[in-house]
DSSP file (Angstrom, degrees, kcal/mol; ACC not computed):
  #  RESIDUE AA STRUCTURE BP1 BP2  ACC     N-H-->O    O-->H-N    N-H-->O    O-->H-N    TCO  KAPPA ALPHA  PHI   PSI    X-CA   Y-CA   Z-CA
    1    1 A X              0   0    0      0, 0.0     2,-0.5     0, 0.0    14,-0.1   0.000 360.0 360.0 360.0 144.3   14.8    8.6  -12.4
    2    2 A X        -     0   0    0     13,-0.1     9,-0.2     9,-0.1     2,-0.1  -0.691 360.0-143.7 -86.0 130.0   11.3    7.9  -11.0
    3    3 A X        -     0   0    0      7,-1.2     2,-0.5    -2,-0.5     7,-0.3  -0.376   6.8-145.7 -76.2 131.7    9.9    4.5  -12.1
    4    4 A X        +     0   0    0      5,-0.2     2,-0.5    -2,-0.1     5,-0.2  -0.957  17.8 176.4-124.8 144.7    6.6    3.9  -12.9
    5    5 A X        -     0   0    0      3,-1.7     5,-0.0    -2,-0.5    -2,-0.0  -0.806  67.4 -28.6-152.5  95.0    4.3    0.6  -12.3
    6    6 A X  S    S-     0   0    0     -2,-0.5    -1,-0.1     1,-0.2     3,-0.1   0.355 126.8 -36.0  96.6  -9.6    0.8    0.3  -13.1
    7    7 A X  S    S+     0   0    0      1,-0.3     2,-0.4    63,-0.0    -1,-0.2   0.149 120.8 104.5 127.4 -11.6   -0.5    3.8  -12.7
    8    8 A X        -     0   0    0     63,-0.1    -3,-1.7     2,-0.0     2,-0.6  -0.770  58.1-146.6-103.4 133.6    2.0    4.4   -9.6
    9    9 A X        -     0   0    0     -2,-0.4    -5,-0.2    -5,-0.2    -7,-0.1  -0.525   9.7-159.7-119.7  99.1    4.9    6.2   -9.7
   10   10 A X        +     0   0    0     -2,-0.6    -7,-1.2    -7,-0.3     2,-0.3  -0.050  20.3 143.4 -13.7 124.2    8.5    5.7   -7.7
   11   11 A X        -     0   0    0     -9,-0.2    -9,-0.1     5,-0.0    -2,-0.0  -0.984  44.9-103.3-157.0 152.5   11.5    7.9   -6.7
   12   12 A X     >  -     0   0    0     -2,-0.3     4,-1.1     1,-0.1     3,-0.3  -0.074  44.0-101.6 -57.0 168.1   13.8    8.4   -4.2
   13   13 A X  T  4>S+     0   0    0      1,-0.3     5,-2.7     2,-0.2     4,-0.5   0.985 118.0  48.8 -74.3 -43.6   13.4   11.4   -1.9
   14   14 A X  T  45S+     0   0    0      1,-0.2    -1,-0.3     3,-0.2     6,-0.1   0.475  98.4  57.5 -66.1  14.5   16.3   13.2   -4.0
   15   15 A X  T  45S+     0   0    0     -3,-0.3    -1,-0.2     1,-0.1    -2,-0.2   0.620 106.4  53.1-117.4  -4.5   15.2   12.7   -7.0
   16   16 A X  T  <5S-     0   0    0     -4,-1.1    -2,-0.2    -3,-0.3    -3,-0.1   0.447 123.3-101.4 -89.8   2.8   11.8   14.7   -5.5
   17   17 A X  T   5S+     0   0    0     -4,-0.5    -3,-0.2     0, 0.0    -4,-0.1   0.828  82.4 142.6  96.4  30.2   14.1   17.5   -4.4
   18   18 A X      < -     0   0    0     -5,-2.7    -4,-0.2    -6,-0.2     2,-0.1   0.787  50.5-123.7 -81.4 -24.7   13.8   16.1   -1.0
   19   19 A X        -     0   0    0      2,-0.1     2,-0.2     0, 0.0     3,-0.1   0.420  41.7 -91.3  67.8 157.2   17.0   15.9    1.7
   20   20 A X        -     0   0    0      1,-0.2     0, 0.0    -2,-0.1     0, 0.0  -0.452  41.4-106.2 -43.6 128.3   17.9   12.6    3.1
   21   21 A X        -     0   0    0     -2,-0.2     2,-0.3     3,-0.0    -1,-0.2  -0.409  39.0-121.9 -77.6 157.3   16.4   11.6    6.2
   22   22 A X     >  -     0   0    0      1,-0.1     4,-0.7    -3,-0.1    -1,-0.0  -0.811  24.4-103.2-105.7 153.7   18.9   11.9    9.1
   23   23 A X  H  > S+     0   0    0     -2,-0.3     4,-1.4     1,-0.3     5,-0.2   0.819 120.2  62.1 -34.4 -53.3   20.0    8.6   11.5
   24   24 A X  H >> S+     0   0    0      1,-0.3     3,-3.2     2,-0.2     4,-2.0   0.965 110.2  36.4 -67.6 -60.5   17.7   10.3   14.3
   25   25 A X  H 3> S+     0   0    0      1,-0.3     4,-0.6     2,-0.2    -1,-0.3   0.693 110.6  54.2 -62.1 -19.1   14.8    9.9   12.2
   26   26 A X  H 3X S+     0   0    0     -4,-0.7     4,-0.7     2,-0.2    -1,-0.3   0.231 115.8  48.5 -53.8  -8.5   15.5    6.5   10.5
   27   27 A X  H <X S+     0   0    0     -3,-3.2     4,-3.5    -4,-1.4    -2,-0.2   0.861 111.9  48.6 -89.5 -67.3   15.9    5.4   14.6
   28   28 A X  H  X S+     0   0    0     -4,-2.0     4,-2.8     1,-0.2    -2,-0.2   0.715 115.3  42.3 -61.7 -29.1   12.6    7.0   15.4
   29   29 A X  H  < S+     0   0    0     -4,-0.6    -1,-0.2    -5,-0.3    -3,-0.1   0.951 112.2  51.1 -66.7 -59.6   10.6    5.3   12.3
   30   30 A X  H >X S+     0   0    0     -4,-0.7     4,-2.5     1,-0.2     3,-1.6   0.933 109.2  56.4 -80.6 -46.8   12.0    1.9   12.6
   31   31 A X  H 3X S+     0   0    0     -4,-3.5     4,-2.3     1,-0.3    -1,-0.2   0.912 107.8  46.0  -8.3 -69.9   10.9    2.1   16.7
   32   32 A X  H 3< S+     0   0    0     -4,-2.8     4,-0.5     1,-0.2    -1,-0.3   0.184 114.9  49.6 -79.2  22.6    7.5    2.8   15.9
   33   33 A X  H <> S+     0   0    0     -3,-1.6     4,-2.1     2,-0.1     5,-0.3   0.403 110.3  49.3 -62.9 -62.1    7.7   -0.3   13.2
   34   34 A X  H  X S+     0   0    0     -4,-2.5     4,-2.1     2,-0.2    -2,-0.2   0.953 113.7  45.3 -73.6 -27.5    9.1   -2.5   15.5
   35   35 A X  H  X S+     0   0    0     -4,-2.3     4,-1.8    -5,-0.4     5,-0.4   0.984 110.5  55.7 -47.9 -67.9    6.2   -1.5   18.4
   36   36 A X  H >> S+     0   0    0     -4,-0.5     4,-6.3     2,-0.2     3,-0.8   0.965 109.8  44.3   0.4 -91.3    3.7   -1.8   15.8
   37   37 A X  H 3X>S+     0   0    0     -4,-2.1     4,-1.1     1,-0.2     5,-0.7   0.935 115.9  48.5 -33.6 -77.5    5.1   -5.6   15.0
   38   38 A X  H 3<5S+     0   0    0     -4,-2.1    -1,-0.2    -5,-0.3    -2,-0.2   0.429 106.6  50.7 -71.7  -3.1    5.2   -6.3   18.4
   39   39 A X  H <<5S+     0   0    0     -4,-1.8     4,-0.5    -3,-0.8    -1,-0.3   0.703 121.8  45.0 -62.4 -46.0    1.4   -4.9   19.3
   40   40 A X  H  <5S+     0   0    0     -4,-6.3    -2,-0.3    -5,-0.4    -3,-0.1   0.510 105.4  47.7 -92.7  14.5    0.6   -7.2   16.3
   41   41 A X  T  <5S+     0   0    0     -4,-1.1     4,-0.2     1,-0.1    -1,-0.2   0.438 108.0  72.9-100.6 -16.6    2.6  -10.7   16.9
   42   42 A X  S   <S+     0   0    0     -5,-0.7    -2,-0.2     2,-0.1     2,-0.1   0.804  84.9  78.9 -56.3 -13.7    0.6   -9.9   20.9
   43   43 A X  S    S-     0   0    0     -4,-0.5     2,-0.8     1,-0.1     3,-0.1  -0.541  95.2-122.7 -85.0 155.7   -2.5  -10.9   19.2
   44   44 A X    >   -     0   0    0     -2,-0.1     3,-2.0     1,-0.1     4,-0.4  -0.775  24.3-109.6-105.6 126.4   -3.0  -14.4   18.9
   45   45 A X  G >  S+     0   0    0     -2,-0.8     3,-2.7     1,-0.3    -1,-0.1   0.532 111.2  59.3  -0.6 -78.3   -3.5  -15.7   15.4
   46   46 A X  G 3  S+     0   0    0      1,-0.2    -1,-0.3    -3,-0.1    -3,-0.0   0.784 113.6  38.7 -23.3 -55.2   -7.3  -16.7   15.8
   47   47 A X  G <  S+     0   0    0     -3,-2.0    -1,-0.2     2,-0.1    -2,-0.2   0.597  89.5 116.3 -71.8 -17.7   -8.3  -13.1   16.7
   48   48 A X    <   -     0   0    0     -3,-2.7     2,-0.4    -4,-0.4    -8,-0.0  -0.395  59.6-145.1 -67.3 127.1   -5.6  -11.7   13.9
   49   49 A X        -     0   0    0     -2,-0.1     2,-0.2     1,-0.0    -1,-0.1  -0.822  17.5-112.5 -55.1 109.2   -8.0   -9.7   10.8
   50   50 A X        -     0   0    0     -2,-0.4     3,-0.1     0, 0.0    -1,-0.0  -0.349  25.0-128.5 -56.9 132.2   -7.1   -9.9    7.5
   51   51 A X        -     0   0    0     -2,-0.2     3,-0.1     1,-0.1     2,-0.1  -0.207  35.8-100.2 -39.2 158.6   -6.0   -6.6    6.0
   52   52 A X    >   -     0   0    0      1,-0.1     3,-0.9     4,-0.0     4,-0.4  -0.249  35.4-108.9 -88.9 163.4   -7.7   -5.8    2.8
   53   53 A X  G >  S+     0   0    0      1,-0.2     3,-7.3     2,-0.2     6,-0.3   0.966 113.8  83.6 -70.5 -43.9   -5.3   -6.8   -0.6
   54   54 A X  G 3  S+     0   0    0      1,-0.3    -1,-0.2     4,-0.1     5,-0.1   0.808  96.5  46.7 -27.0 -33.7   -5.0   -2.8   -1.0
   55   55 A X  G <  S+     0   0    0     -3,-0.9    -1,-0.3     3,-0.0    -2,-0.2   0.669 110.9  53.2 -62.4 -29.7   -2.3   -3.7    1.6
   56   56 A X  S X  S-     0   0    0     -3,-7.3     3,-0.5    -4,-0.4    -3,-0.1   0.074 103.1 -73.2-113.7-149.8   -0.8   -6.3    0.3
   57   57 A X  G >  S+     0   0    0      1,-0.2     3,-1.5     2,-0.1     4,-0.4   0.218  89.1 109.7 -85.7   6.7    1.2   -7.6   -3.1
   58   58 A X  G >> S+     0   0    0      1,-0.3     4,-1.6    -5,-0.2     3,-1.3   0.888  74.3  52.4 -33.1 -57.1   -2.2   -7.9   -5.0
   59   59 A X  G <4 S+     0   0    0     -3,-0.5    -1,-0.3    -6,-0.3    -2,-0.1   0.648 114.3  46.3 -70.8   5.4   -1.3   -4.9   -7.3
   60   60 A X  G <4 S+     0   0    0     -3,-1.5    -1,-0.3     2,-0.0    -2,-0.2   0.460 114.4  43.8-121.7 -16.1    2.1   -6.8   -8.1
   61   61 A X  T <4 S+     0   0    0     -3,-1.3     3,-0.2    -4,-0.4     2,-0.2   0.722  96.9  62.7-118.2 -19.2    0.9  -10.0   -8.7
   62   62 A X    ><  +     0   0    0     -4,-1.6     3,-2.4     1,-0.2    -1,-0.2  -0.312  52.4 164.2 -90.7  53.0   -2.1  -10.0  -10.8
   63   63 A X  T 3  S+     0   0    0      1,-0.2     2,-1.2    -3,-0.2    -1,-0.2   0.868  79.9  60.2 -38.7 -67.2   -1.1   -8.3  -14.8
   64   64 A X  T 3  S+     0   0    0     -3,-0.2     2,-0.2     2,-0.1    -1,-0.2   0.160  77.5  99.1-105.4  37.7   -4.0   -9.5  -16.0
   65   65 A X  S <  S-     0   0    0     -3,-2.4     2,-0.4    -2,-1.2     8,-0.0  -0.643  77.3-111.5 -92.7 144.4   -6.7   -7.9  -14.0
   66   66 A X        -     0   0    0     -2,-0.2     8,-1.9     1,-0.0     9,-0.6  -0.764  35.5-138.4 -97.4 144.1   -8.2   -5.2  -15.5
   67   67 A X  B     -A   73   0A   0     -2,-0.4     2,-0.2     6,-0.2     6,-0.2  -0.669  11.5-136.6-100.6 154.2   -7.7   -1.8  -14.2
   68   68 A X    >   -     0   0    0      4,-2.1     3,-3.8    -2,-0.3     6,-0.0  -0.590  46.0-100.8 -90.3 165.4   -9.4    1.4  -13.4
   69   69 A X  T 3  S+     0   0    0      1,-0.3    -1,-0.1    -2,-0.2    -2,-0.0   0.752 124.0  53.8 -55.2 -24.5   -7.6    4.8  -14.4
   70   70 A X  T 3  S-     0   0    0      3,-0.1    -1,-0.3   -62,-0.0     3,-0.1   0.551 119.4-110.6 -78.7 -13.6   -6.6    5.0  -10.7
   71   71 A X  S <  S+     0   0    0     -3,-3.8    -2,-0.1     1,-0.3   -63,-0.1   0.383  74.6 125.8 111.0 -24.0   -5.1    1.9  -10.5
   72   72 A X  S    S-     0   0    0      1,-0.1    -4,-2.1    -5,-0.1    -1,-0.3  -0.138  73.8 -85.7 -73.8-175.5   -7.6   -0.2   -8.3
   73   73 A X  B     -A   67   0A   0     -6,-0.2    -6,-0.2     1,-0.1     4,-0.2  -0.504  20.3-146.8 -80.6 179.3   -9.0   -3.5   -9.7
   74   74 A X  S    S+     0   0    0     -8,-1.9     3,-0.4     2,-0.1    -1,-0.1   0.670 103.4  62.8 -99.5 -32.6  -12.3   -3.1  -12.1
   75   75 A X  S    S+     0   0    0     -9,-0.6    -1,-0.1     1,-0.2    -8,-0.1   0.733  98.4  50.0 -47.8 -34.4  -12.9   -6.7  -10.4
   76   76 A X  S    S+     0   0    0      2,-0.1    -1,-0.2     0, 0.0     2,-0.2   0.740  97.6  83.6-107.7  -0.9  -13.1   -5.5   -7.0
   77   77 A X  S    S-     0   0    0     -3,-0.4     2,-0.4    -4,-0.2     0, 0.0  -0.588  78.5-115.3 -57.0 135.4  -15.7   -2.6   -7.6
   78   78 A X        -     0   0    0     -2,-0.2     2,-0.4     1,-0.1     3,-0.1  -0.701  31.1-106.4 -84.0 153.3  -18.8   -2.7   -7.6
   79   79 A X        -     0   0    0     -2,-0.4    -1,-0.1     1,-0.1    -5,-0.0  -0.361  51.0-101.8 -83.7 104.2  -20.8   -1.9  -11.1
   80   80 A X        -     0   0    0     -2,-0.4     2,-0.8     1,-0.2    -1,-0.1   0.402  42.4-122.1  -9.9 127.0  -22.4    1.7  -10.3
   81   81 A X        -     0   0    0     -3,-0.1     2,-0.2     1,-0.0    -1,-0.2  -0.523  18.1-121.4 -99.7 163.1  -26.1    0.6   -9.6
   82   82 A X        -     0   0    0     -2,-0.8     2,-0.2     1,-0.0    -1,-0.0  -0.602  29.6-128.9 -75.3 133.2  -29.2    2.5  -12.3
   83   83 A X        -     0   0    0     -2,-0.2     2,-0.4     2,-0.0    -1,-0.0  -0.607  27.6-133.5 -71.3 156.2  -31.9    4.6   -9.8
   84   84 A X              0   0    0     -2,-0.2    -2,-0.0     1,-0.1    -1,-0.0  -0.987 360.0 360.0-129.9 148.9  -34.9    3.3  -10.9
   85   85 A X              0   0    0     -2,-0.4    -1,-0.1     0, 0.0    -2,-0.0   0.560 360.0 360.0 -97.0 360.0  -37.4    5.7  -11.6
């Protein structure tokens, strides 16, 4: 049954009426994941960018950040600015 956390929701691929991925495509994935890694441990630390938190374990670690109906924080938006007339 699909889990929900935060505005998000989680399921397996059956339980969205999906098929099981097959061996060839679980090979091909984790390839391009491990190319991936290994274009990014070639960089050397000093040049490395941080990623934005949207990436990361931000939404998992903060409960008591306030949220918007989508899910983002209300913390990292900025507050609509007024035209002035």
């Amino acid at each position: 049954m699909a889990e929900y956390h935060k505005g998000r929701r989680f399921s397996s691929r059956e339980e969205d009426g999906l098929p099981p991925r097959s061996d060839e495509e679980i090979a091909r994935k984790m390839a391009m994941l491990d190319d991936f890694n290994a274009r990014r441990e070639a960089v050397p630390p000093e040049e490395r960018i941080h990623l934005s938190s949207r990436f990361g374990d931000d939404d998992f670690n903060n409960d008591d950040v306030p949220r918007n109906p989508d899910g983002s924080r209300k913390d990292r938006n900025e507050a609509p600015q007024e035209e002035s007339s």
